[in-house]
FIFIKE-586332 format. One record per residue (C-alpha): residue in three letters; z, x, y. Coordinates in steps of 0.001 Angstrom, whole numbers, padded with zeros to 6 digits, always signed. Example, Ala and Ser with C-alpha at 12.3 -4.5 7.8 and 13.67 -1.06 7.14 Angstrom:
2
ALA+007800+012300-004500 SER+007140+013670-001060 
END
This chain:
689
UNK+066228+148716-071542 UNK+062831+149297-072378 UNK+060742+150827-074898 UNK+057124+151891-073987 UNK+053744+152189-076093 UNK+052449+154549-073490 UNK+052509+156210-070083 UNK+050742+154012-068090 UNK+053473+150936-069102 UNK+055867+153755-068068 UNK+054609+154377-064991 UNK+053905+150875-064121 UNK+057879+150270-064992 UNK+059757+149616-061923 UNK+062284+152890-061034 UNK+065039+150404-061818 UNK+063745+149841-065190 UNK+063737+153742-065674 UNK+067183+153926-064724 UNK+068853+151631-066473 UNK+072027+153399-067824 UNK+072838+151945-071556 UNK+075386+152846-074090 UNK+073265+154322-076952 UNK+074439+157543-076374 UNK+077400+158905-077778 UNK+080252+160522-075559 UNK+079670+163490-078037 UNK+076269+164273-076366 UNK+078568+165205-072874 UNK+080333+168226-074916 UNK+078014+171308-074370 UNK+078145+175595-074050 UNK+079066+176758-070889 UNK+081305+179291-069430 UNK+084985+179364-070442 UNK+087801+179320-067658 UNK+086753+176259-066125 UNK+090528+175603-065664 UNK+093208+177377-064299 UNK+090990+178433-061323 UNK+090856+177260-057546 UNK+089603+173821-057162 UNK+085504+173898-056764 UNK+083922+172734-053167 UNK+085034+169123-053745 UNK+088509+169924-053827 UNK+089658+169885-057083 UNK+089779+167478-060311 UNK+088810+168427-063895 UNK+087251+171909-063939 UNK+085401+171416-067394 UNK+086831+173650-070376 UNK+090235+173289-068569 UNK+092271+170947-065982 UNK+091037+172450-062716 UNK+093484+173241-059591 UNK+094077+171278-057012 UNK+091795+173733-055127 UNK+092476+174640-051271 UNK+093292+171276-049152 UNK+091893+172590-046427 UNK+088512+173590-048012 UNK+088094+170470-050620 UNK+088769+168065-047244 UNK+085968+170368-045571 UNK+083320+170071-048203 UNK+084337+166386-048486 UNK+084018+165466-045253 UNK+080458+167325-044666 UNK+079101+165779-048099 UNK+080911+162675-048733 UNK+082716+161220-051974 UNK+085056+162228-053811 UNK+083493+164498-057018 UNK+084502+166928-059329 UNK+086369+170287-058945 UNK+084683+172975-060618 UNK+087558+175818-061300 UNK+086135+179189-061457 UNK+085491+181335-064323 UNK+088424+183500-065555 UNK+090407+181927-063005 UNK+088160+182705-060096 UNK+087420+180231-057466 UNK+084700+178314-057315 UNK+081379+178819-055204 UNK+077619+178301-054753 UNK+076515+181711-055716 UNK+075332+182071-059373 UNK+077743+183692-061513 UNK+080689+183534-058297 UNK+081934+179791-059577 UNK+082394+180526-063808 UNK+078821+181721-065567 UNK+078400+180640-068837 UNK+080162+182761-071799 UNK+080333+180287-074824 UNK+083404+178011-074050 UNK+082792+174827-075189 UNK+082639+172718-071534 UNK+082639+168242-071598 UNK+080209+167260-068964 UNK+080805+163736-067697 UNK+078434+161429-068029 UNK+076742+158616-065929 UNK+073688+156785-065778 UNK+070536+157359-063676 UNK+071714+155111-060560 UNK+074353+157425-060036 UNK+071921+160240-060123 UNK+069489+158412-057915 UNK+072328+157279-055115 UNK+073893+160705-055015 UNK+070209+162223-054251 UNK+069635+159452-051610 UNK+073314+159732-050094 UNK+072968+163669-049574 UNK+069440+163703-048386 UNK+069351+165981-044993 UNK+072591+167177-045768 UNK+072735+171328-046172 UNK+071122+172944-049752 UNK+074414+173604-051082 UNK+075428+169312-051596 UNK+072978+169504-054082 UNK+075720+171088-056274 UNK+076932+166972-056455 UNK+074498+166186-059680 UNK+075373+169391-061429 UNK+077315+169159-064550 UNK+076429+165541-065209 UNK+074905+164295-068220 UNK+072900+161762-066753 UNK+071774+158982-069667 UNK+067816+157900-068291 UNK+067339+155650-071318 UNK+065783+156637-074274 UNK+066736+160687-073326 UNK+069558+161946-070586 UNK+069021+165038-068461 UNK+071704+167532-066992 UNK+071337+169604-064085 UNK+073051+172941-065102 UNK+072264+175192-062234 UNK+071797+174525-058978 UNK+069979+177616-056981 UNK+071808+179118-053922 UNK+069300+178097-051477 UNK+065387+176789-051294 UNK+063938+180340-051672 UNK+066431+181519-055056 UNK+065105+181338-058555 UNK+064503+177708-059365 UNK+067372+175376-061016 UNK+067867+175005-064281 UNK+068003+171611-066216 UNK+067160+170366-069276 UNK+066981+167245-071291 UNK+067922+165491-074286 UNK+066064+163278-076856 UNK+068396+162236-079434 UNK+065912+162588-082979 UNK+066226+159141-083641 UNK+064494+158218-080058 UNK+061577+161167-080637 UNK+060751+159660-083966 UNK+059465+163009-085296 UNK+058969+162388-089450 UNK+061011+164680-091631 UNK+058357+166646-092881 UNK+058070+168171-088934 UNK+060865+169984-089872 UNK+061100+171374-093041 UNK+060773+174198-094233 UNK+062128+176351-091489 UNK+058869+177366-090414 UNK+057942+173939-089637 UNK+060303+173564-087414 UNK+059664+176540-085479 UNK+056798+175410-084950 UNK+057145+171756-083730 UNK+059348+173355-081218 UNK+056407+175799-079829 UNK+054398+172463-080338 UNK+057028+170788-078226 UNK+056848+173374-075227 UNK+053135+173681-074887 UNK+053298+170282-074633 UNK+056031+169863-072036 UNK+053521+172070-069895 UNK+050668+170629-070338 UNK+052098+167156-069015 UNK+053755+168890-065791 UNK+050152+171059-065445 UNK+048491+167164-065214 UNK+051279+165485-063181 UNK+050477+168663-060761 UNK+053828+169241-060072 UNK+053946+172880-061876 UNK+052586+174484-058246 UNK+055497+174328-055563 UNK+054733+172456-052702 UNK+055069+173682-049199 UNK+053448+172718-045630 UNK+054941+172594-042134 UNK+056502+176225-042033 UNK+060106+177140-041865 UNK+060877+173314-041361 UNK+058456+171294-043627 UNK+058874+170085-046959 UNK+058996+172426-049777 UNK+059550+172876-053492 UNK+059201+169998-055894 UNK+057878+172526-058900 UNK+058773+171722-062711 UNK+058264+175008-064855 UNK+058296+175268-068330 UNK+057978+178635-070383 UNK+054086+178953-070864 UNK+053417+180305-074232 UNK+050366+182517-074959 UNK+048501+182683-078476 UNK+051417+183251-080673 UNK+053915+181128-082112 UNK+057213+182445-082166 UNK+060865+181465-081416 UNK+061521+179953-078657 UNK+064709+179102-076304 UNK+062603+176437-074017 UNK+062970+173543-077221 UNK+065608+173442-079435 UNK+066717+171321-082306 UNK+070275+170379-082155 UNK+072494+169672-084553 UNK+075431+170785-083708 UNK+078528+168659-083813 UNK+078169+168064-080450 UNK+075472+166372-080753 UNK+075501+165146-084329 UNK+077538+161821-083275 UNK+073713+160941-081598 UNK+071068+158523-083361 UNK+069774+160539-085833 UNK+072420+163097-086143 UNK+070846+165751-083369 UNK+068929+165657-080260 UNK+065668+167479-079154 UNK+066858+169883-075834 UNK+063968+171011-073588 UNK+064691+173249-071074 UNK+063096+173873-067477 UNK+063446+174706-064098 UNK+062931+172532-061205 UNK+062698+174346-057513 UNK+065195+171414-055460 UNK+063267+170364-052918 UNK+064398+170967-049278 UNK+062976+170680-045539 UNK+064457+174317-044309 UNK+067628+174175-045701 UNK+068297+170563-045666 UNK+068034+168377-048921 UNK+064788+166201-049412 UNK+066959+163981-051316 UNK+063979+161100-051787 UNK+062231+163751-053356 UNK+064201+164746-055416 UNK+064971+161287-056373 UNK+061368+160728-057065 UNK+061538+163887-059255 UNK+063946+162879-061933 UNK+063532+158937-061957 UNK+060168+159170-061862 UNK+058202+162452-062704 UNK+060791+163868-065674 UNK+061143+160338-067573 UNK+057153+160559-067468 UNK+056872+164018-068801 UNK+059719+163229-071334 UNK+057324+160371-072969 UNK+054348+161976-072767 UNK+055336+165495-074361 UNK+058563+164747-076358 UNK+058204+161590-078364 UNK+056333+161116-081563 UNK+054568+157984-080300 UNK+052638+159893-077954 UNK+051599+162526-079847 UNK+048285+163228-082012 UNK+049843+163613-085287 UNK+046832+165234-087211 UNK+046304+167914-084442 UNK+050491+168316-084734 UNK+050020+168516-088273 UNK+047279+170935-087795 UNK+049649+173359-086132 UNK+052659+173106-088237 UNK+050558+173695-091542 UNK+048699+176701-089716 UNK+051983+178475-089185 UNK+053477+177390-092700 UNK+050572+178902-093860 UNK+050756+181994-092191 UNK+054419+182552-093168 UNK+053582+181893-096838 UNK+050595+184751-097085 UNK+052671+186929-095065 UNK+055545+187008-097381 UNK+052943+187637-100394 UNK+051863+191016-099025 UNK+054668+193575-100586 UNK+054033+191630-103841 UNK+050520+191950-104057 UNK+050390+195599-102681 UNK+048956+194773-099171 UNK+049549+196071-095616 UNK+047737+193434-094023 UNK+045452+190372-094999 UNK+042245+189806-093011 UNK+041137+186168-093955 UNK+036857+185485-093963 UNK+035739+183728-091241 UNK+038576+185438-088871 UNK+037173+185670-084858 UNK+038637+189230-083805 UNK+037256+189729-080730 UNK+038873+188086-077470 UNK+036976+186404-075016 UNK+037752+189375-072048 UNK+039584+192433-071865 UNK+042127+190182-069589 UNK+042706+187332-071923 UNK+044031+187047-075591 UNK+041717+183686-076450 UNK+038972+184073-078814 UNK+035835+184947-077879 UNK+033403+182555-078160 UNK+032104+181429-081633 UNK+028562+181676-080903 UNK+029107+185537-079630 UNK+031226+186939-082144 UNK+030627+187851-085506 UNK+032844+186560-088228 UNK+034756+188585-090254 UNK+033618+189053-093903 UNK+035679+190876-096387 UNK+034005+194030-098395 UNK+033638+192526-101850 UNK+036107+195556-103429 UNK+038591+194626-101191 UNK+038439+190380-101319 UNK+041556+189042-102461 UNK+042969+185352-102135 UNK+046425+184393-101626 UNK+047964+180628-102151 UNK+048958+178579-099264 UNK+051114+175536-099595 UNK+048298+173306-097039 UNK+044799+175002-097107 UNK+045785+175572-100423 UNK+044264+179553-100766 UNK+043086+181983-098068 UNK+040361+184293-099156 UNK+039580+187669-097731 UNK+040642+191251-097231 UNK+043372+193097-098496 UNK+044601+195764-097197 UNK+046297+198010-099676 UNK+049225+199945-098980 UNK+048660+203933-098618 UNK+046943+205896-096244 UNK+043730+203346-094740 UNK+041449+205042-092389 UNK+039047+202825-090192 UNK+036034+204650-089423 UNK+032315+203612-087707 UNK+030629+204268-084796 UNK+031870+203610-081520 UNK+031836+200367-079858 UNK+031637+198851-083797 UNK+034608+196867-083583 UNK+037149+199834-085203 UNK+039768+199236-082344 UNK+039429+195063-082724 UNK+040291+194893-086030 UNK+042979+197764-085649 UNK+044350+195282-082377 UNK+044161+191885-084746 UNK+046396+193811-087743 UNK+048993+195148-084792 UNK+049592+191264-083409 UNK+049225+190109-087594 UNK+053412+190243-087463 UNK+053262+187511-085394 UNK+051697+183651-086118 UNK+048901+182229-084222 UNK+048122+178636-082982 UNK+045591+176882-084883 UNK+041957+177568-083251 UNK+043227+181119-082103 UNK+040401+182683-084689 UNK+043481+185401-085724 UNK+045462+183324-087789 UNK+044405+184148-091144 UNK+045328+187843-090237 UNK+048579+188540-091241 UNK+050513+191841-091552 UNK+053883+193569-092825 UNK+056410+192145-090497 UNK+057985+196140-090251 UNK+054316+197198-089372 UNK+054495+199128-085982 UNK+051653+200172-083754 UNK+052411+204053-082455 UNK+050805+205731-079403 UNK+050990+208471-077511 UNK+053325+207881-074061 UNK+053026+210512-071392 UNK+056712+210305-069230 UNK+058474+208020-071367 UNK+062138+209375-071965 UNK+063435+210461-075215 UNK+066890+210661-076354 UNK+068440+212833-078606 UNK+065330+211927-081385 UNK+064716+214732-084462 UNK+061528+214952-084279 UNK+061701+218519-086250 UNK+059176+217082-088649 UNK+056528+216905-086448 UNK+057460+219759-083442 UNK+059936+222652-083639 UNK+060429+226325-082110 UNK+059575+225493-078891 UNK+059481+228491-076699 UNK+062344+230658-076295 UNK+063820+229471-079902 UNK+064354+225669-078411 UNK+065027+223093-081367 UNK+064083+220102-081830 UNK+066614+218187-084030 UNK+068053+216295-081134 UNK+065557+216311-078577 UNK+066188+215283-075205 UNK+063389+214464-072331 UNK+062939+212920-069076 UNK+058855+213483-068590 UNK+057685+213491-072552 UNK+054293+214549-073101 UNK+051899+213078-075116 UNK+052223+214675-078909 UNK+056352+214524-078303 UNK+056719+210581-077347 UNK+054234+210077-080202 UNK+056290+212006-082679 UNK+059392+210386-080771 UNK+058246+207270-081484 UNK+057027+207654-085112 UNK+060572+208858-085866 UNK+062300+205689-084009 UNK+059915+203296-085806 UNK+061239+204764-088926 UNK+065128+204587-087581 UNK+063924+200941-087286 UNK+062979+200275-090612 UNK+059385+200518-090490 UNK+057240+199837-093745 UNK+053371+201467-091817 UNK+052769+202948-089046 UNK+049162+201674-086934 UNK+047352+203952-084793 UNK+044381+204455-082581 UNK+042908+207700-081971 UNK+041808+206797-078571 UNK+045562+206123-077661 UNK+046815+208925-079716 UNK+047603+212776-078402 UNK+044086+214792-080030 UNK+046719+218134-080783 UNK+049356+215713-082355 UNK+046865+214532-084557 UNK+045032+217226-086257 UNK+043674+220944-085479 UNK+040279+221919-086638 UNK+039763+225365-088873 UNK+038706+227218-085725 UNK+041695+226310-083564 UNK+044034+227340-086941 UNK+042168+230571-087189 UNK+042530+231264-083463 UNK+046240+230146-082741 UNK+047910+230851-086337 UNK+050464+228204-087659 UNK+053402+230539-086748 UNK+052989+230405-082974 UNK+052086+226553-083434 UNK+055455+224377-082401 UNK+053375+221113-083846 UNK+052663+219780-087008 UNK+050116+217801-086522 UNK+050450+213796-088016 UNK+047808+215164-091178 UNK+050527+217653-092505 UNK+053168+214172-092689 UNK+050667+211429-093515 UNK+050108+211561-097184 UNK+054472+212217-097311 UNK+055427+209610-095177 UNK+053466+207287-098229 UNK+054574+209162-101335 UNK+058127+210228-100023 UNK+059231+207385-097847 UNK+056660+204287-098982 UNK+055443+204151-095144 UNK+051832+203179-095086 UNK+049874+204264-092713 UNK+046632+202115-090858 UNK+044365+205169-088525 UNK+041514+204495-086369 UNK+039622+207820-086362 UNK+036217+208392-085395 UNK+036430+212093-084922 UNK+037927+213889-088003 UNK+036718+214179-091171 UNK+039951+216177-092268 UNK+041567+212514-092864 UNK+039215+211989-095583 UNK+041456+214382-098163 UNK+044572+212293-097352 UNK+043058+208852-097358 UNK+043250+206062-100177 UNK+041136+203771-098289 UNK+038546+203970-095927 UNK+037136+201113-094296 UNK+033740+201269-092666 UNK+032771+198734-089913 UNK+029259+198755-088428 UNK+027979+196052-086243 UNK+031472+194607-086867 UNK+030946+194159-090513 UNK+032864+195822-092484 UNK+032354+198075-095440 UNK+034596+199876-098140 UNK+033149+203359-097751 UNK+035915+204978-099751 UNK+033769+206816-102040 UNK+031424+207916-100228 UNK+034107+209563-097579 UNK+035683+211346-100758 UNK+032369+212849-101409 UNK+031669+214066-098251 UNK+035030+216071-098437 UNK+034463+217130-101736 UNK+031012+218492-100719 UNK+031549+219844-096664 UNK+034721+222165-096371 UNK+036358+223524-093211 UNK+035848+227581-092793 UNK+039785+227771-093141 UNK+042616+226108-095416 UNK+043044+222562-093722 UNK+045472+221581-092617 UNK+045393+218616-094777 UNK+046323+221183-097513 UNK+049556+221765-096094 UNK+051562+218388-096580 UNK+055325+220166-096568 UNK+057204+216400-096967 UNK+058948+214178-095055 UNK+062313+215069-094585 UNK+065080+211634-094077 UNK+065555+210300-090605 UNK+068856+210627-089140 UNK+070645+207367-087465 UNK+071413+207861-083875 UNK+075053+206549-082969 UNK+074650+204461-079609 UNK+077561+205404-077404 UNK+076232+203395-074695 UNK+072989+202296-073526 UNK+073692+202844-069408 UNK+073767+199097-069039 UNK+076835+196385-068844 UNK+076921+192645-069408 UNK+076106+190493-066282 UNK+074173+193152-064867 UNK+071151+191629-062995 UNK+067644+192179-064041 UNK+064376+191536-062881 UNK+061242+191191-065641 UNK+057404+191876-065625 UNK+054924+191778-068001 UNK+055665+195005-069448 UNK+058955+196328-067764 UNK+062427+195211-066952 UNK+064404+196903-064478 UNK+068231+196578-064648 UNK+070360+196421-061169 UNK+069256+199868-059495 UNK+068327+201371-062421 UNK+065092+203195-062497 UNK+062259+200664-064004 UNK+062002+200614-068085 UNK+058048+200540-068635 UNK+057555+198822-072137 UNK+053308+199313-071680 UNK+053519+201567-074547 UNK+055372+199353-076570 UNK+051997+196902-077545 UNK+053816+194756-080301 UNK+055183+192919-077144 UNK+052830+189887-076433 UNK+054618+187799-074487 UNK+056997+188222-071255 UNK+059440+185945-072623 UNK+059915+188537-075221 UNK+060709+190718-072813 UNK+063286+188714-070965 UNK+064957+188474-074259 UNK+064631+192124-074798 UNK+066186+192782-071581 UNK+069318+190153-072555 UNK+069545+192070-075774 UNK+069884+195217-074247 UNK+073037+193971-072093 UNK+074429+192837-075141 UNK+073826+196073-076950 UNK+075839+197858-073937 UNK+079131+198026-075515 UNK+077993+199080-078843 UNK+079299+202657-080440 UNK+077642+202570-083781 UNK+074130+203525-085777 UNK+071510+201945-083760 UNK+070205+200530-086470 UNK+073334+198482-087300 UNK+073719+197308-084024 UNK+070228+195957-084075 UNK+070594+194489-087558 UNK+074183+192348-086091 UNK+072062+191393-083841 UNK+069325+190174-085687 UNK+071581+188031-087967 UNK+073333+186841-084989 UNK+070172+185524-083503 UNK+069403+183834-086627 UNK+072460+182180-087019 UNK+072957+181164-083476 UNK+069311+181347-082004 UNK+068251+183075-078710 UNK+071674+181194-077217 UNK+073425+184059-078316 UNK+072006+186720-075783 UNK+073452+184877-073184 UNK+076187+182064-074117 UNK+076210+179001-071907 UNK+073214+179620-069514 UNK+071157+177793-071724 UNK+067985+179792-070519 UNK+064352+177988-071129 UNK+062304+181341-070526 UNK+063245+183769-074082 UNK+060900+184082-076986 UNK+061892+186530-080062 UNK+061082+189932-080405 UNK+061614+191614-083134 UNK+064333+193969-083575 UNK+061559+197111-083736 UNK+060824+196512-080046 UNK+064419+196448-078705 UNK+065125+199460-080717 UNK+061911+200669-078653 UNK+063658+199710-075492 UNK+066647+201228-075904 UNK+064884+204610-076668 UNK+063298+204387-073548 UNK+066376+203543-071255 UNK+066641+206563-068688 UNK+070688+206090-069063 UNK+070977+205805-072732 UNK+073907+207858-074209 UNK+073842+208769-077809 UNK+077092+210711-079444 UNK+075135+212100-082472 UNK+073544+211000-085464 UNK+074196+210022-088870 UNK+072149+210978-092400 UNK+069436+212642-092322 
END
């Protein structure tokens, strides 16, 4: 076979040429995760044969001679999962739950000649290339699902690139964060080349009976660089027999394409022997790719990591590096706003601090110290920017994103107020209690929250989660949650007052509990007395105006005791026990931007939950939450198996075998939010506290 300099030789190679089958590839690459139970079932549409994990039946004569006759050839019995039989409909023939399954393997002729020998035949023949590792040269691609008809969610495939054929150096991979990186590198690349090829927009013309499909979708990331299930690196012993000990896997979706319900098979064809292979070279390989600007990125996000984890050492909540572009180019978009509009950031000279980085070799800038920080100013001064930059600082940024020398406390959560959300069983005693008519408020239960109880709700789950600060925006925040003025305290006395109002807790939740706290307040000076730091921006510079806020409290006092005064501590925060979260594995679910909805459930809205940039975080949010559904333990330790489980066995583990392309990691503080918001969650009490 061949070996091409670039994509024009490529494309200029003759289809044969692309599909040459060769030997390079170990059988080992044909063993991968799928669903267990492949034997023992009824044979699969084709009558029978090996059913993967297991020997399949012999399947129903009748049937297998059916399907045989109507698609032709012989081909492989699928038997269906937990002994089921086997069928078209996703999840009906075996779904994937971590058995170890042996694909067979064949070259791309095969692939080609089954595509051209079922063309016009009905949607469902397209089943014949599933479950084939098919070797296309230098990579080999599988088809692992094949939708139920032209209109269903796309199919999903992926590829392989053993790391000997990609050629990526070794320092692309280590340290960990590296790594992480190449892989978002990887992705953004993958869609980029199916964005020019133009086959990312389905194609469709003629009505019921023209052509349609043809699409190749790969996870679109947005500014942030975090784990992803679209590339992985393998090196699993499956694949470990492969040159260079592991294979790249990129995963996608490719809508089949049909005329009605009848197989374009020539399309198709076209599709994987000539449109993949291209997109393969041109976003996979190392030959093809700009190493400085891949060099660029890695080191950003290296970088990143390593001020990051300096933070708790050095006394910081956050890091704002000079030079840093806040703003975003529109309310709508989360790119930077255009260098010759926006202002750089510039650190107050009382607060600059510079951390070492292993490739830029220091970052200078702002610290942010732990305590209580107020950020105060004039509206329209930037306060709610900079506030918006440190919420998204857990995460790391591509290079060029103008945010990626801000970094903040991983266990930093941003807290609003959520009018409707449902609470379950939270204490939020601290905050509200004696409700009317003697109600408590140690395990308190809503359907329709209002706005200061799903704020204190949430304050109190963030710190069931683990959190180290707590970020929040007056604008977003309930007003009577947040303080009460001398005149309203001398009206309405603090005895017929159920709420104690976030001033009373602030300056404990720091001393007590070592929970820093970042506020955005434009309207009361009462958080002056419980401040450490106040930040000043104006024209979106900022200032440290720390003194000169303690001396207007010291000099202007309220007509009655403030409430500021009145600090009674933080008491601990008990551990809800899950008993179950309403949900059950398998269920099906359906994703937005900010919700999921599972089965008939009513619709979870995450909008409140801002720490969430990306939907792929909330697809994996919503597989975590199935997984959580058996769980009868501490929330907390539920979320923390999780967590470990994810690390040891990636974003796989949410669901074993499907091998989905379209998760991204969330951090274990926004499923925790999730599950506090599920409509059906059951909790059987609480622990500590």
């Amino acid at each position: 076979f061949f070996f091409f300099r670039d994509a024009n030789a490529l494309v200029a190679c003759s289809r044969t040429h692309l599909l040459l089958s060769t030997s390079h590839l170990s059988s080992s690459a044909a063993v991968a995760m799928s669903g267990k139970g492949y034997g023992g079932g009824k044979g699969g549409y084709k009558g029978g044969g090996n059913g993967g994990g297991g020997k399949g039946g012999r399947g129903n004569p009748g049937k297998g001679e059916y399907y045989k006759n109507l698609y032709g050839g012989g081909g492989r019995g699928k038997g269906g999962g937990g002994g089921g039989k086997g069928g078209y409909i996703e999840g009906e023939g075996g779904g994937g739950d971590g058995s170890t399954k042996r694909l067979r393997t064949s070259g791309g002729a095969e692939l080609r000649a089954t595509l051209l020998r079922i063309d016009g035949r009905p949607y469902p023949a397209y089943n014949d290339i599933k479950d084939v590792e098919y070797d296309l040269g230098r990579f080999s691609a599988v088809v692992q699902h094949v939708q139920s008809d032209p209109f269903a969610p796309p199919s999903r495939c992926y590829v392989r690139v053993p790391l000997a054929h990609a050629a990526f150096p070794p320092e692309c991979f280590s340290p960990p964060a590296r790594e992480t990186a190449l892989r978002d590198w990887l992705t953004r690349r993958f869609h980029a080349a199916a964005k020019r090829a133009g086959v990312d927009q389905r194609s469709g013309e003629g009505g019921w009976h023209g052509p349609k499909g043809g699409e190749l979708l790969v996870d679109l990331p947005g500014q942030h660089v975090l784990d992803r299930s679209s590339v992985i690196v393998d090196r699993s012993a499956a694949a470990a027999g492969l040159p260079g000990g592991g294979a790249i896997e990129a995963r996608f979706t490719v809508a089949l394409p049909a005329r009605g319900r009848s197989i374009c098979g020539e399309w198709a064809a076209q599709i994987f022997s000539e449109t993949l292979p291209r997109l393969v070279l041109e976003a996979l390989l190392h030959e093809s790719t700009d190493h400085s600007a891949l060099m660029a990125h890695l080191c950003s996000v290296e970088d990143q990591q390593a001020a990051r984890s300096q933070l708790a050492g050095r006394g910081l909540v956050a890091f704002v590096a000079d030079g840093s572009v806040l703003p975003r180019a529109t309310g709508a978009s989360d790119r930077p706003m255009d260098a010759a509009s926006a202002v750089p950031f510039s650190s107050p000279p009382s607060l600059r601090v510079t951390l070492p980085v292993p490739n830029a070799g220091s970052l200078t800038g702002m610290g942010l110290p732990r305590g209580v920080t107020l950020i105060v100013g004039g509206g329209f001064h930037g306060k709610s920017t900079l506030l918006e930059a440190l919420q998204v600082g857990v995460y790391d940024k591509v290079s060029g994103d103008g945010r990626e020398g801000v970094v903040t406390d991983r266990m930093a959560v941003k807290v609003r107020a959520e009018d409707g959300r449902a609470v379950t069983s939270v204490d939020i005693s601290p905050f509200i209690d004696h409700l009317p008519f003697g109600k408590r408020t140690g395990a308190f239960t809503t359907a329709d929250a209002s706005g200061s109880t799903s704020q204190a709700a949430s304050i109190i789950e963030a710190l069931e989660g683990g959190a180290s600060a707590l970020l929040l925006d007056e604008d977003t925040s309930a007003t009577n949650f947040m303080i009460r003025d001398a005149r309203m305290q001398a009206l309405v006395s603090a005895d017929r007052e159920p709420i104690r109002p976030f001033i009373t807790r602030v300056r404990s939740l720091w001393s007590e509990r070592g929970v820093s706290t970042v506020l955005v307040v434009g309207g009361s000076g009462d958080y002056f007395d419980v401040a450490d730091t106040v930040l000043m921006l104006h024209e979106y510079s900022p200032s440290d105006a720390t003194a000169a806020a303690k001396d207007v409290a010291a000099r202007i006092a309220g007509g009655a005791p403030p409430e500021s005064k009145a600090d009674r501590g933080m008491p601990p925060t008990p551990r809800r026990v899950l008993s179950a979260p309403g949900l059950t594995a398998g269920m099906k679910t359906h994703t937005g931007r900010a919700s999921i909805r599972f089965g008939d459930e009513p619709e979870l809205d995450l909008g409140g939950v801002e720490q969430i940039v990306e939907h792929s975080q909330v697809r994996a949010i919503a597989e975590a939450c199935l997984r959580l559904g058996g769980a009868a333990r501490p929330i907390d330790e539920a979320l923390a198996e999780l967590e470990a489980s994810i690390r040891e066995g990636g974003l796989d583990v949410l669901r074993p075998g499907w091998r989905l392309g379209n998760l991204a990691a969330p951090r274990m503080l926004e499923v925790g939010a999730a599950l506090s918001r599920l409509r059906g969650l059951e909790v059987e009490g609480s622990v500590g506290g």
